[in-house]
MITI-405446 format. One record per residue (C-alpha): x, y, z; residue number from 1; residue in one letter. Coordinates in steps of 0.25 Angstrom, whole numbers, always signed. Layout:
<seros>
<east=X	north=Y	up=Z	keti=NUM	guke=A>
...
</seros>
This chain:
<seros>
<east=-60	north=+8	up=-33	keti=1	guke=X>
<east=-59	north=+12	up=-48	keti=2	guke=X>
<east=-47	north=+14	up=-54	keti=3	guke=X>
<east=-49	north=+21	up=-68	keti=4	guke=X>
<east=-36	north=+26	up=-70	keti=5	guke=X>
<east=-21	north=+23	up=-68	keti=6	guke=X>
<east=-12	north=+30	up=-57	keti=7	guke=X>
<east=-1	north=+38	up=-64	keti=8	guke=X>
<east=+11	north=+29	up=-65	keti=9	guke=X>
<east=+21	north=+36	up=-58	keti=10	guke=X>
<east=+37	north=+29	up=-54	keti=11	guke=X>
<east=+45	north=+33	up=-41	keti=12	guke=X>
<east=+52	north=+46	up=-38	keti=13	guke=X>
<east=+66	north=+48	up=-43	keti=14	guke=X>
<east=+78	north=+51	up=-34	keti=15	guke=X>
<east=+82	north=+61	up=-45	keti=16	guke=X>
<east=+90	north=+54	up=-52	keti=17	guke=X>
<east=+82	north=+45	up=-59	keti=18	guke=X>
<east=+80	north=+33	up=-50	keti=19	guke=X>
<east=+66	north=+28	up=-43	keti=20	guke=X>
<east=+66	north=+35	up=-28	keti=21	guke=X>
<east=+68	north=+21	up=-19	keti=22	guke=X>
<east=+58	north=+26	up=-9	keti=23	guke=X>
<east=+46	north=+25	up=-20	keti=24	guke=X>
<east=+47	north=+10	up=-28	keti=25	guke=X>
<east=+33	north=+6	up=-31	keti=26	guke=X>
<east=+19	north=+15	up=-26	keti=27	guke=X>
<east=+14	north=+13	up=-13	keti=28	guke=X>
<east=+2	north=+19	up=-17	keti=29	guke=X>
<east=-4	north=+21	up=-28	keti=30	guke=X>
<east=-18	north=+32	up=-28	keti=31	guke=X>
<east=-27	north=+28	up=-40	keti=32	guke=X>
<east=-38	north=+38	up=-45	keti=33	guke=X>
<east=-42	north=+40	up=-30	keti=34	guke=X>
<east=-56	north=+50	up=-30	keti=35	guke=X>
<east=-62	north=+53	up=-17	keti=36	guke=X>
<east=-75	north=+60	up=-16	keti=37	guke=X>
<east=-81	north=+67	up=-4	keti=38	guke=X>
<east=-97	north=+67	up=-6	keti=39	guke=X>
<east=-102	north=+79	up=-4	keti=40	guke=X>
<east=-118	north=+78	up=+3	keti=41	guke=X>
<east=-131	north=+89	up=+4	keti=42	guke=X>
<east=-143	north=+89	up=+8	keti=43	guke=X>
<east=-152	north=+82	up=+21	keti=44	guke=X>
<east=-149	north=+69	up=+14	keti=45	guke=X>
<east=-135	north=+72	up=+12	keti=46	guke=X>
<east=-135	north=+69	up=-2	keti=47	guke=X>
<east=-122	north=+68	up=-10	keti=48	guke=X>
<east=-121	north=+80	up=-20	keti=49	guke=X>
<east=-108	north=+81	up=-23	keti=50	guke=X>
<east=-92	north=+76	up=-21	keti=51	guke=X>
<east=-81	north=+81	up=-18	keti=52	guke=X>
<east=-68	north=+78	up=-26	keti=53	guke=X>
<east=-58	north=+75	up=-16	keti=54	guke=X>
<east=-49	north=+66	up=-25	keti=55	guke=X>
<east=-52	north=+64	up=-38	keti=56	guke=X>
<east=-43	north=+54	up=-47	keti=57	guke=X>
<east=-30	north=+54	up=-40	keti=58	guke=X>
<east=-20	north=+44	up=-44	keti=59	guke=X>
<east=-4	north=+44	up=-38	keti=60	guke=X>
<east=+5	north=+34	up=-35	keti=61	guke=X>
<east=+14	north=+36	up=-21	keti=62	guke=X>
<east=+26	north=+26	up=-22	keti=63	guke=X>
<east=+32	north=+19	up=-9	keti=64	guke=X>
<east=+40	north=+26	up=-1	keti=65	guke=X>
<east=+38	north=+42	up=-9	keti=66	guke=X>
<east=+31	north=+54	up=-2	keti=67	guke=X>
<east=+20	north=+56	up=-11	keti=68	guke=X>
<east=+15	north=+72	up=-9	keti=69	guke=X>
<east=+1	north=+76	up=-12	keti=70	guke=X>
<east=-1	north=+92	up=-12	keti=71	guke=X>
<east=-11	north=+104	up=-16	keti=72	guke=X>
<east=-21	north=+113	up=-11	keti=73	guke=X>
<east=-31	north=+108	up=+1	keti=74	guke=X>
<east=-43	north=+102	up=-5	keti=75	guke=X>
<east=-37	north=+95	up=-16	keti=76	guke=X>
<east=-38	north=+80	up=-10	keti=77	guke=X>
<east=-25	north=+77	up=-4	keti=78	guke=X>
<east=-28	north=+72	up=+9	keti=79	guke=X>
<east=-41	north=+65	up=+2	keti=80	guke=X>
<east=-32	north=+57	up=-7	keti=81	guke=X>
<east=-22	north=+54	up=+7	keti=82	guke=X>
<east=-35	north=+51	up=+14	keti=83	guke=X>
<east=-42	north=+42	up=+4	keti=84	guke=X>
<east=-29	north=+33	up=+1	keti=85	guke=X>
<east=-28	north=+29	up=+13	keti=86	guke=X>
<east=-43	north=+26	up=+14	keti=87	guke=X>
<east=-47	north=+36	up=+26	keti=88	guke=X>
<east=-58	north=+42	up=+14	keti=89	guke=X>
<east=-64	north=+30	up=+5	keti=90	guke=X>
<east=-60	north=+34	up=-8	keti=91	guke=X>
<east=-70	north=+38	up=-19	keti=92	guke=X>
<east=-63	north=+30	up=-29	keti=93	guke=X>
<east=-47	north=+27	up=-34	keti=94	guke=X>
<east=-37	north=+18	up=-27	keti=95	guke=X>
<east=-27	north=+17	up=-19	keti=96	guke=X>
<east=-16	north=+6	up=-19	keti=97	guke=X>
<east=-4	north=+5	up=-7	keti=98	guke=X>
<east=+4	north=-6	up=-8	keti=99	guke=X>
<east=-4	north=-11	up=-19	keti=100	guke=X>
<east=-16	north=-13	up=-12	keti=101	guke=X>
<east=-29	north=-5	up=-15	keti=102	guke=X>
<east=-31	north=+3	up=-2	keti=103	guke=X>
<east=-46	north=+5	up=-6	keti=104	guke=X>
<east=-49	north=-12	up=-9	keti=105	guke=X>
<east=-45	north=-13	up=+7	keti=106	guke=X>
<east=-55	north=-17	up=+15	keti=107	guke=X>
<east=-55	north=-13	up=+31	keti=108	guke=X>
<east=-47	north=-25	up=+34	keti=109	guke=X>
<east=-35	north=-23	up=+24	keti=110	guke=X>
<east=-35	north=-7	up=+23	keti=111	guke=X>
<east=-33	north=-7	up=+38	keti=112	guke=X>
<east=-20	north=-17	up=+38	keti=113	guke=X>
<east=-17	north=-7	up=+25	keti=114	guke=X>
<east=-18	north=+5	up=+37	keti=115	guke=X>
<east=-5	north=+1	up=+42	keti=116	guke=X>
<east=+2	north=+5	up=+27	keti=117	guke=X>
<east=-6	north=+18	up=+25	keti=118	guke=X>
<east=-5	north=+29	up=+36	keti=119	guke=X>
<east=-8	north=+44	up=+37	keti=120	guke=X>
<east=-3	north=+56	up=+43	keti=121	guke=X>
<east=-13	north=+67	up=+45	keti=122	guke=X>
<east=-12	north=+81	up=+41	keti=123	guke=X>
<east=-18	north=+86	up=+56	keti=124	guke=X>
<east=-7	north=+80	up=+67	keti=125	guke=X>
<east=-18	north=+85	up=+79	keti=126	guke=X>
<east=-32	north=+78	up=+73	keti=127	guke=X>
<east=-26	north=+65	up=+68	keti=128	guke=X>
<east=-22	north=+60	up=+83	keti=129	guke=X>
<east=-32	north=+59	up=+93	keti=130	guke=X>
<east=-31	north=+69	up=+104	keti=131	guke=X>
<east=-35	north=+60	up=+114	keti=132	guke=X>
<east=-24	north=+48	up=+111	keti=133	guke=X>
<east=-10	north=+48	up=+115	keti=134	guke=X>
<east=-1	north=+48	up=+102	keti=135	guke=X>
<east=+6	north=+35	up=+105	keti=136	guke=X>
<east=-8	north=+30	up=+104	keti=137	guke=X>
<east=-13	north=+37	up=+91	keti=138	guke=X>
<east=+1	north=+32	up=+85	keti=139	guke=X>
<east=-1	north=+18	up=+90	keti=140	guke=X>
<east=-17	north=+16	up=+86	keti=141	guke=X>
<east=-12	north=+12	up=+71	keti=142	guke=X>
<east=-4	north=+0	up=+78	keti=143	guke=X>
<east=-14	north=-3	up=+88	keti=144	guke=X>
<east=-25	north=-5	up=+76	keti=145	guke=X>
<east=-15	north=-9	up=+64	keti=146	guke=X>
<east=-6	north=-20	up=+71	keti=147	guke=X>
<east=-4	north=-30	up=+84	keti=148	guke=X>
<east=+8	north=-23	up=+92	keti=149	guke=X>
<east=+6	north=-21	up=+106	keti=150	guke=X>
<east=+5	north=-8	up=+115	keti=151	guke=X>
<east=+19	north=-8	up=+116	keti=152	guke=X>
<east=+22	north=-11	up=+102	keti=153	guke=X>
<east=+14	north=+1	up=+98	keti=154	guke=X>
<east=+20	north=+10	up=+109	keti=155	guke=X>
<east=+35	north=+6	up=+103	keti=156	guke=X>
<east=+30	north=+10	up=+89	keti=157	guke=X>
<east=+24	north=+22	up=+94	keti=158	guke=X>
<east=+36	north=+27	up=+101	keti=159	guke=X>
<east=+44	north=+23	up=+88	keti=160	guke=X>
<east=+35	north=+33	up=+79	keti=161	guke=X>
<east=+36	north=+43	up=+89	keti=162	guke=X>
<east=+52	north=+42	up=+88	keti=163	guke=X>
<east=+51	north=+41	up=+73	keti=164	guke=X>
<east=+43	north=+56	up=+72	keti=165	guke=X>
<east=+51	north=+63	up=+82	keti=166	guke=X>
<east=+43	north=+62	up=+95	keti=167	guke=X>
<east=+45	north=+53	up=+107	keti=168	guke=X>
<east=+38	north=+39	up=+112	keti=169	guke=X>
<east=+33	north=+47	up=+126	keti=170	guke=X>
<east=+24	north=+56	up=+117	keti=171	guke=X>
<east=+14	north=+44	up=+113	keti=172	guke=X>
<east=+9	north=+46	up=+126	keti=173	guke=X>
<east=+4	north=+61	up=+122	keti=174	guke=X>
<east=-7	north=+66	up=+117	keti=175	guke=X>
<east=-8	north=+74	up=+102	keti=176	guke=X>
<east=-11	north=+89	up=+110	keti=177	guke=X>
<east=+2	north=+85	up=+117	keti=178	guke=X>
<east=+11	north=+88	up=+103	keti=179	guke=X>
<east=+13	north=+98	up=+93	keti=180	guke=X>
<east=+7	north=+98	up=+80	keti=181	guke=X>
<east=+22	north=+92	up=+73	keti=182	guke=X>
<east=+21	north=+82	up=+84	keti=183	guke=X>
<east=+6	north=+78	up=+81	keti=184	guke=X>
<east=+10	north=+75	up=+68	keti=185	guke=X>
<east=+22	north=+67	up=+70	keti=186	guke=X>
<east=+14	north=+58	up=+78	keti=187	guke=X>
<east=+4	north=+56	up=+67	keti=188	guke=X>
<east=+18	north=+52	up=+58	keti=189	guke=X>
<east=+21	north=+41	up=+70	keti=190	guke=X>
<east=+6	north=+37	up=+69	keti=191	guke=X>
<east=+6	north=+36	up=+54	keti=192	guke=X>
<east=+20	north=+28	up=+55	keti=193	guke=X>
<east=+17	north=+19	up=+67	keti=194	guke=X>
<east=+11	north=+9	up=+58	keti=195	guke=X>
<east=+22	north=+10	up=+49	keti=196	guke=X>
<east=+14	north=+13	up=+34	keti=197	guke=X>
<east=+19	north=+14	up=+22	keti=198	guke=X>
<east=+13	north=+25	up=+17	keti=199	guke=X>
<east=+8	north=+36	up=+26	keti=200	guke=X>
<east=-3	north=+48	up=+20	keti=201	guke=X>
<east=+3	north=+61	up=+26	keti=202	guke=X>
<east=-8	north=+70	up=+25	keti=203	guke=X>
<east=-2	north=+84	up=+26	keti=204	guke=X>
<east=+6	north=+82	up=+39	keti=205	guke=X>
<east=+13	north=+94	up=+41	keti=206	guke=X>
<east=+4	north=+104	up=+35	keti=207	guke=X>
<east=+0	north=+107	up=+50	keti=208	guke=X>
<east=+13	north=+108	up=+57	keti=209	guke=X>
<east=+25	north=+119	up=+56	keti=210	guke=X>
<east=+33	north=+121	up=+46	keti=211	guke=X>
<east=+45	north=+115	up=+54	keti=212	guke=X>
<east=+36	north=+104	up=+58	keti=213	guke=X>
<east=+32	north=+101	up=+46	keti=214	guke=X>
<east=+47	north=+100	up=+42	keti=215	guke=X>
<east=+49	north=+89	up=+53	keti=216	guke=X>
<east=+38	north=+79	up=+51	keti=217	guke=X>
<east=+40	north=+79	up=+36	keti=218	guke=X>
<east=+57	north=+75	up=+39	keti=219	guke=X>
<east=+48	north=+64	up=+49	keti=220	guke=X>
<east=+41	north=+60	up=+39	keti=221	guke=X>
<east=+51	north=+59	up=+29	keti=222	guke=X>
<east=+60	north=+51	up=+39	keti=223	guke=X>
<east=+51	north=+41	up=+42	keti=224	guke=X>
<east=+46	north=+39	up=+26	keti=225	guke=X>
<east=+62	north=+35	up=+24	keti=226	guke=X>
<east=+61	north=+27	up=+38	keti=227	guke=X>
<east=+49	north=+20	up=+35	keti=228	guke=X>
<east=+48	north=+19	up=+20	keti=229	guke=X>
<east=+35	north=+27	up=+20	keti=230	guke=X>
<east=+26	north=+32	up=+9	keti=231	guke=X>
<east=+20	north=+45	up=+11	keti=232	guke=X>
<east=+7	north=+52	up=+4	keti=233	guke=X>
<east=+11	north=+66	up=+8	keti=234	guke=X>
<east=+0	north=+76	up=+6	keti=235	guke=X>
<east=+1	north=+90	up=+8	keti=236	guke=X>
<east=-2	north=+105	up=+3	keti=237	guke=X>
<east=+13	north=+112	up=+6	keti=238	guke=X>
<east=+22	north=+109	up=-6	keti=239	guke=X>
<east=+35	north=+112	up=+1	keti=240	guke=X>
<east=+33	north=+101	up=+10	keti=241	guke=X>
<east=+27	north=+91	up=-1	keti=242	guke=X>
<east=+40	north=+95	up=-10	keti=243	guke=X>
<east=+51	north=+91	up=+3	keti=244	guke=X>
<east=+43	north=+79	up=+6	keti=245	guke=X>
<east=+36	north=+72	up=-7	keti=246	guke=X>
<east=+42	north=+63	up=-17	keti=247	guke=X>
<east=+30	north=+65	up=-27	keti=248	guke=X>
<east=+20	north=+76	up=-25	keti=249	guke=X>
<east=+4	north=+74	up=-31	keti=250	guke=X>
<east=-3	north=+88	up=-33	keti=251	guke=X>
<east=-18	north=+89	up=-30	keti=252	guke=X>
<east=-28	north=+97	up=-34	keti=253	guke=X>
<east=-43	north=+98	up=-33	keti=254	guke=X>
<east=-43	north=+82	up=-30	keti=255	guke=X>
<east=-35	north=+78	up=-42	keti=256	guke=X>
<east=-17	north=+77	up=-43	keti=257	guke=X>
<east=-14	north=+87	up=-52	keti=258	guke=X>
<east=+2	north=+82	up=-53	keti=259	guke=X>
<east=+9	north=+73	up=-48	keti=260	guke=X>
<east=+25	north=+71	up=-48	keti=261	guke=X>
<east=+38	north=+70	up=-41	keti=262	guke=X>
<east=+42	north=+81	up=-31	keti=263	guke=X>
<east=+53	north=+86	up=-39	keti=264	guke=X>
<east=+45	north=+87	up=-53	keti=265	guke=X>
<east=+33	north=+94	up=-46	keti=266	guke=X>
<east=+40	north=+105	up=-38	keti=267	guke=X>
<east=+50	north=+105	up=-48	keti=268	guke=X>
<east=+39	north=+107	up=-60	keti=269	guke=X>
<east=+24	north=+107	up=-58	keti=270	guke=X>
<east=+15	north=+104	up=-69	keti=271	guke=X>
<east=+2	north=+106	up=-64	keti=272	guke=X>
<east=-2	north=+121	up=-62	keti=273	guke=X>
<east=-8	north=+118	up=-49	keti=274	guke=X>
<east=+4	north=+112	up=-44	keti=275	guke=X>
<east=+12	north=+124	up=-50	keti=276	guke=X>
<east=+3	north=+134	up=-41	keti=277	guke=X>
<east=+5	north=+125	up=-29	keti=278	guke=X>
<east=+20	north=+127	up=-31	keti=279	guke=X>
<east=+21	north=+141	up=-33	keti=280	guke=X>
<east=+15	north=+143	up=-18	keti=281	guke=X>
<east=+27	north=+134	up=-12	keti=282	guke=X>
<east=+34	north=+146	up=-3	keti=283	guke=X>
<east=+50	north=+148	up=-7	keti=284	guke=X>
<east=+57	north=+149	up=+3	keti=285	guke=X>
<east=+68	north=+159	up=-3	keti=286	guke=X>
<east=+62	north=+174	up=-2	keti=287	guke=X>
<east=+71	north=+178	up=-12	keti=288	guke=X>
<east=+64	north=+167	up=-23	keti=289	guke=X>
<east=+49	north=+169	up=-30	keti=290	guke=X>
<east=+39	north=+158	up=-34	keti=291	guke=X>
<east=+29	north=+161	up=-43	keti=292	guke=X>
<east=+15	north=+160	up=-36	keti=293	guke=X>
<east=+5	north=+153	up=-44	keti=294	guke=X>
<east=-8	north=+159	up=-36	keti=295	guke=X>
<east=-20	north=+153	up=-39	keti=296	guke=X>
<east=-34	north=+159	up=-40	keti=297	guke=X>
<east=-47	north=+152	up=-34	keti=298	guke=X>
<east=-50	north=+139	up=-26	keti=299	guke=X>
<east=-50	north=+127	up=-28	keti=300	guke=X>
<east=-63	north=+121	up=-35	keti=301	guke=X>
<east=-72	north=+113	up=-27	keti=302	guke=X>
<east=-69	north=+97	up=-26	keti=303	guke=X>
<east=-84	north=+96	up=-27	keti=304	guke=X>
<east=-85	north=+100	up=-41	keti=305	guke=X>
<east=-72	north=+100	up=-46	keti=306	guke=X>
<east=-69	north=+108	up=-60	keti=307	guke=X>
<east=-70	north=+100	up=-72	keti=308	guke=X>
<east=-55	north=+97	up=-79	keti=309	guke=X>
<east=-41	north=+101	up=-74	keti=310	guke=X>
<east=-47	north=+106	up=-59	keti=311	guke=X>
<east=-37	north=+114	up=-57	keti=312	guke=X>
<east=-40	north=+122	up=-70	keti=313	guke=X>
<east=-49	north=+133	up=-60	keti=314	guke=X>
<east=-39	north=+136	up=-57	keti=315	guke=X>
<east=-26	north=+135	up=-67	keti=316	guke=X>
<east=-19	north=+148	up=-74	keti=317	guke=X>
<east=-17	north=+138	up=-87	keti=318	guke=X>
<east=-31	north=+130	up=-88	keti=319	guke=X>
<east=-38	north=+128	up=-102	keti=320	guke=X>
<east=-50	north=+124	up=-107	keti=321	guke=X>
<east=-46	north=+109	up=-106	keti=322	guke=X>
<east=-43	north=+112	up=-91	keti=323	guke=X>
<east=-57	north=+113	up=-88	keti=324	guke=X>
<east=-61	north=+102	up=-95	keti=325	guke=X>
<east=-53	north=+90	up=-95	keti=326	guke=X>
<east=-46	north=+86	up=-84	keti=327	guke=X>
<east=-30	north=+83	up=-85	keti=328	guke=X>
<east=-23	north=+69	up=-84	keti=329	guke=X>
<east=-14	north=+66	up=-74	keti=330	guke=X>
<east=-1	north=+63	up=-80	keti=331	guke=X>
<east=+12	north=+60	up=-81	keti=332	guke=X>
<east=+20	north=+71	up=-87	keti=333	guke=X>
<east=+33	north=+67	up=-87	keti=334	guke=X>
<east=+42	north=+61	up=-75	keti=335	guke=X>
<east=+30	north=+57	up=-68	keti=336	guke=X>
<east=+25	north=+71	up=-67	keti=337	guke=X>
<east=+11	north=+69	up=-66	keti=338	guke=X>
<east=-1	north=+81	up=-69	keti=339	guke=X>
<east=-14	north=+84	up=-74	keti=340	guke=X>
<east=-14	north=+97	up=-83	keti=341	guke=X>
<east=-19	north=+98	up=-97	keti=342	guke=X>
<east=-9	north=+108	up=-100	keti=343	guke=X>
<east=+3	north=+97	up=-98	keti=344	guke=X>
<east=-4	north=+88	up=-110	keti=345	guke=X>
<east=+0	north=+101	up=-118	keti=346	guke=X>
<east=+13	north=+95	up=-118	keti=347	guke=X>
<east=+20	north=+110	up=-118	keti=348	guke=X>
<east=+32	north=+113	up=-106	keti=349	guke=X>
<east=+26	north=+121	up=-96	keti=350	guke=X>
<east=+11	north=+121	up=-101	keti=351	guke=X>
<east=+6	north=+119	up=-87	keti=352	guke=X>
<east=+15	north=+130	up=-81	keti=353	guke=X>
<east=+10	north=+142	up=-74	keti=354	guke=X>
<east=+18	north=+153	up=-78	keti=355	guke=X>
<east=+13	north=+169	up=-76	keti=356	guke=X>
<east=+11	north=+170	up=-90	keti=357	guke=X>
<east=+0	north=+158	up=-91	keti=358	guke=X>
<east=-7	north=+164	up=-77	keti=359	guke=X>
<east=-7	north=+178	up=-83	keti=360	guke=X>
<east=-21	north=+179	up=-90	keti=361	guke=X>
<east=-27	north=+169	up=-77	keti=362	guke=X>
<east=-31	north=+169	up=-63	keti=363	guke=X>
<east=-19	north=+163	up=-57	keti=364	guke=X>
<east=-8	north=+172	up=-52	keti=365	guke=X>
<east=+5	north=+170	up=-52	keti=366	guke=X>
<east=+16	north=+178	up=-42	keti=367	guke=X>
<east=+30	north=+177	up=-42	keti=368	guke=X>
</seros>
């Protein structure tokens, strides 16, 4: 696969105080100018007239043992990029390196031994086991094809992952209708760790589940990513959680990462305007406190026929002419914080800030 530009160099979390997180010492993996196009086909000899731009040039790092989060709106490639790193969509170009191997040199025999590293947890807990299979098989199919332990072997390990999730080694031997949607999922985190990865893609796993559920399988997750040393590819479009989970958060839109930093830098101070409208619709839980509402006017364009520049200029309060034509780097603006706006090349404090005075004459509204 091509490799025309370099992936942002980026260094370890710090605990605060100046010193490398010891969860994230070298990256895991490393996302280099990944593109993944969907042809799109018409007519009786189902020609191709066009593609969709799924994942267009994405490049980040996610360092051994970190929770990297991916967020924004539905449509905008998250679980395309999840997806097509782990080689479950052939990429359209880009690599992808874990553990300093190119996942997309592999052939069938080494990506297979390389399955055992890389597993997912779906965003769906009913359709990703099948209805007809006892639990205790579904959990146990990924030993069965990946390695030589014997039916009792895989039954131990089995009634261990069950343990570790919070259900118990008698409910292998129900069937998925059998549970709730809370318990679903937990099994598809004990099938995900019955292998025992190092790195796991959880493709929005509680986006489907209570609020109070969704409580309980992120401290799961959390538990066992200290138990096991895991890495986590945390993809999601509810930035409470993505804030109480993540170590460093990537923002998407239209296909492209729009910033990129710590979870302390991003929450604490957006760069992007997109990101600072995403932020603005995170609810407060204290009545008596007000957020000022970014409200955004229109869709989002098309991944067929993206706009031409910034893409998100269609829709920004503070675009220019230079918006619509040229599109941003992605950079490094201090302390790792990475964006892609050409209002931050100004090089003026709060140049990219959306304030009501700067949305006045526009489109956008703003709410206090």
């Amino acid at each position: 696969m091509a490799n025309n530009n370099s992936v942002p160099a980026t260094t370890p979390k710090s605990d605060g105080q100046g010193q490398p997180n010891a969860k994230a010492v070298r990256p895991l993996v490393q996302v280099q100018n990944l593109v993944k196009y969907f042809p799109v086909r018409s007519g009786l000899l189902q020609r191709i007239v066009g593609w969709v731009k799924a994942v267009d040039d994405v490049s980040f790092h996610i360092y051994e043992g970190e929770t990297f989060g991916l967020v924004g709106e539905s449509g905008c490639g998250k679980t395309t990029i999840g997806r097509t790193l782990l080689r479950l969509l052939p990429a359209t170009s880009g690599n992808v390196i874990f553990d300093g191997k190119d996942l997309f040199d592999l052939n069938a025999s080494q990506l297979k031994k390389m399955r055992r590293e890389i597993q997912i947890i779906f965003q769906d807990p009913y359709s990703s086991l099948d209805p007809r299979m006892p639990v205790g098989e579904s959990i146990a199919e990924g030993l069965r094809v990946h390695t030589g332990k014997t039916g009792r072997e895989r039954q131990d390990i089995v009634a261990e992952m069950l343990g570790r999730v919070g259900l118990r080694p008698e409910h292998a031997q129900r069937y998925p209708h059998e549970f709730s949607g809370g318990q679903r999922q937990r099994i598809g985190i004990a099938r995900a760790l019955a292998l025992r990865p190092k790195f796991i893609v959880c493709d929005e796993p509680v986006s489907a589940l209570d609020v109070s559920i969704q409580a309980q399988v992120l401290n799961i997750l959390h538990d066992l990513q200290d138990d096991f040393g895991l890495t986590y590819l945390f993809i999601a479009h509810n930035l409470s959680v993505v804030e109480h989970f993540s170590d460093r958060v990537g923002v998407m839109y239209l296909g492209k990462m729009v910033e990129m930093a710590t979870r302390e830098d991003l929450y604490r101070d957006p760069l992007h305007p997109y990101t600072q409208a995403l932020m603005s619709a995170i609810p407060v839980p204290d009545p008596t406190l007000k957020r000022q509402r970014i409200l955004l006017q229109g869709d989002v364009p098309s991944p067929l026929n993206p706009p031409a520049g910034c893409r998100f200029h269609t829709r920004c309060p503070l675009v220019f002419d230079k918006c619509r034509v040229e599109e941003p780097p992605f950079k490094d603006y201090g302390n790792e914080h990475f964006a892609a706006c050409w209002l931050l090349e100004r090089n003026e404090p709060g140049a990219s800030k959306i304030t009501p005075d700067k949305v006045a004459a526009s489109s956008i509204s703003v709410i206090d």
